[in-house]
C-alpha positions in Angstrom: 0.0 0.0 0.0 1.3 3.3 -0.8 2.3 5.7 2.0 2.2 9.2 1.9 -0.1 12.2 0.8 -1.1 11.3 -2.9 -2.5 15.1 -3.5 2.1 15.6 -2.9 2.4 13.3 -5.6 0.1 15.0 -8.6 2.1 16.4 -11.1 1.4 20.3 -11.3 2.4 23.3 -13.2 5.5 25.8 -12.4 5.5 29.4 -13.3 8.4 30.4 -16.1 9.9 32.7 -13.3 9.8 29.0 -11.1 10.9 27.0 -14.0 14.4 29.0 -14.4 15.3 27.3 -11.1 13.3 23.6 -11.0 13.1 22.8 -14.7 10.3 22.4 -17.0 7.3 21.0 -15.2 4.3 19.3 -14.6 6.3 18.0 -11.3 4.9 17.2 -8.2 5.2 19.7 -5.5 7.6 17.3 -3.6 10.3 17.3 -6.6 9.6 21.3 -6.7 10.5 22.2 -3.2 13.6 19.7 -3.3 15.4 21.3 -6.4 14.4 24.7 -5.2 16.5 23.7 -2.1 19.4 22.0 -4.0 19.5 25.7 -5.9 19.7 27.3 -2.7 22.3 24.9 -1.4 24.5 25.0 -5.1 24.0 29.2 -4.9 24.8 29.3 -1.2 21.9 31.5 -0.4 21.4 30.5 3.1 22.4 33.1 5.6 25.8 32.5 6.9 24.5 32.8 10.9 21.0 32.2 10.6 20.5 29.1 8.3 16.8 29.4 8.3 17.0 32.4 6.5 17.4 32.2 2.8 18.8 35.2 0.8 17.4 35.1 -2.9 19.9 35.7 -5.6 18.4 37.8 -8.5 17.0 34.0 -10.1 15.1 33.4 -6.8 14.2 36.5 -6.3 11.8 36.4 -8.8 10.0 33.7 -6.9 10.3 34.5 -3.1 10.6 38.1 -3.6 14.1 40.1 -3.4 14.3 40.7 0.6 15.5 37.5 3.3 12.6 35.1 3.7 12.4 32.9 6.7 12.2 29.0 5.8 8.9 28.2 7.1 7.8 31.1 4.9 9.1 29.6 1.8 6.5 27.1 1.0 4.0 29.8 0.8 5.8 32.0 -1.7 6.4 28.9 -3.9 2.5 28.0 -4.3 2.0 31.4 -5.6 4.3 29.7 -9.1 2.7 26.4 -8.6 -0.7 25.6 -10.4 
């Protein structure tokens, strides 16, 4: 039996400004938020002291907005690019 949310699993739409960073889509939201954080990670846009603080680059900017966003907060930006 399958474990797990299956709504996670349905393939949906990214924004263009979204797809610079994840790729072409339909994806599931899942896939999204995991290569959104390996481009954070590659771009070393985490704060250097506070780690749950991300710092967009001009690319993730267009996404999350251009000022810090706090972690928690990201998920919320991201749906606004996810359909």
């Amino acid at each position: 039996m399958p474990t797990g949310n299956p709504a996670f699993m349905q393939p949906k739409n990214v924004s263009p400004e979204l797809a610079e960073i994840v790729g072409p889509g339909p994806m599931p939201r899942t896939e999204v938020v995991s290569k959104v954080w390996e481009y954070i990670k590659k771009n070393n846009l985490q704060d250097s002291k506070d780690k749950r603080t991300i710092n967009p680059d001009e690319k993730l900017g267009k996404v999350l907005g251009n000022d810090p966003i706090n972690m928690m907060k990201m998920a919320g930006a991201l749906s606004k690019h996810i359909s």
